[in-house]
N, C-alpha and C positions, 0 to 999 in steps of 0.2 A: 504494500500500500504506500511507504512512505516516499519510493522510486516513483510511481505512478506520479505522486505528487510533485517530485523532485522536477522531472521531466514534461510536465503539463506545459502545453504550450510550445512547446520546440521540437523541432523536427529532423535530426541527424543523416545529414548525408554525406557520403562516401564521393569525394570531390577527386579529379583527374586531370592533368595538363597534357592535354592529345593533340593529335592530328585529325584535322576531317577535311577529306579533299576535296578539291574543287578543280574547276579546269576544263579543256577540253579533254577529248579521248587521246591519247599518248601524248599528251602536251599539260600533265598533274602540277598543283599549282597546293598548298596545304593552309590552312589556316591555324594555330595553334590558338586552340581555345580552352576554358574549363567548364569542365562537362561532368554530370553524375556518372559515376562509373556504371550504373546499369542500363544509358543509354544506349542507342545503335551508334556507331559509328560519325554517320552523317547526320544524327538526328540534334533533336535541339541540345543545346547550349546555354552555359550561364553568361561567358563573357568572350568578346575576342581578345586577346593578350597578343596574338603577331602574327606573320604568317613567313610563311617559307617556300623559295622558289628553287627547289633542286636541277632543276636544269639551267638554272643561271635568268641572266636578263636578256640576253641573244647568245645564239652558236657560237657568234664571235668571242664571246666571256664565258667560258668552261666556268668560271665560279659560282658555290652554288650561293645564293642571295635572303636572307632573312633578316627579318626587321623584329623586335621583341621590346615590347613596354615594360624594362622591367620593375618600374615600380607597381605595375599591375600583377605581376608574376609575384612579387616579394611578399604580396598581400595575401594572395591566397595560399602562398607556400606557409605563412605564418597561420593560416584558417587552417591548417593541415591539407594541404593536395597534395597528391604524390604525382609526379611526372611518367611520362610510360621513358624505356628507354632512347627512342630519338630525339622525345622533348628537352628530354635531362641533357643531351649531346649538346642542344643547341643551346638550352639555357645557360650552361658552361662558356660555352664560345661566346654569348652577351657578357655575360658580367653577372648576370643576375644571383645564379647560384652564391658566387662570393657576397655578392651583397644580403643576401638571406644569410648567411653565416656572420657577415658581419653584427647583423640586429639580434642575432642569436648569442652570439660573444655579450654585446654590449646590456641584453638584460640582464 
């Protein structure tokens, strides 16, 4: 009874930092968003946080090109999201991950 009461009013959910693609047909384009973990794939979303173009911006640039809000990322990494592993790749290569470690240090 006394959990019941603890928990009245809120709603626990299992948060994720994924990919959901976008794009033409062999021309995938990603959006890295946060999403309850028991959604589909492409289906809805809480927020965009960035997106990621693995084929680059033209032929001409092999690099692969992503852009990452990371003070939107540090925020829900602090709500507890866990990253799948390509998000965790790129949140790496932003900064963001150090930056979540840093706010984690400094509490």
């Amino acid at each position: 009874m006394d959990q019941d009461k603890r928990f009245e009013g809120t709603f626990v959910v299992a948060v994720k930092l994924r990919l959901v693609r976008m794009g033409k047909k062999k021309q995938p384009t990603y959006r890295v968003v946060a999403a309850e973990s028991r959604r589909a794939r492409s289906g809805a979303f809480l927020e965009i946080v960035g997106t990621y173009q693995p084929r680059g911006v033209s032929d001409a640039n092999p690099e692969t090109v992503f852009s990452i809000d990371n003070d939107k990322v540090v925020h829900w990494l602090q709500h507890g999201a866990q990253p799948t592993e390509r998000v965790a790749k790129l949140l790496k290569a932003s900064g963001a991950l150090d930056a979540f470690e840093a706010t984690k240090v400094a509490k």
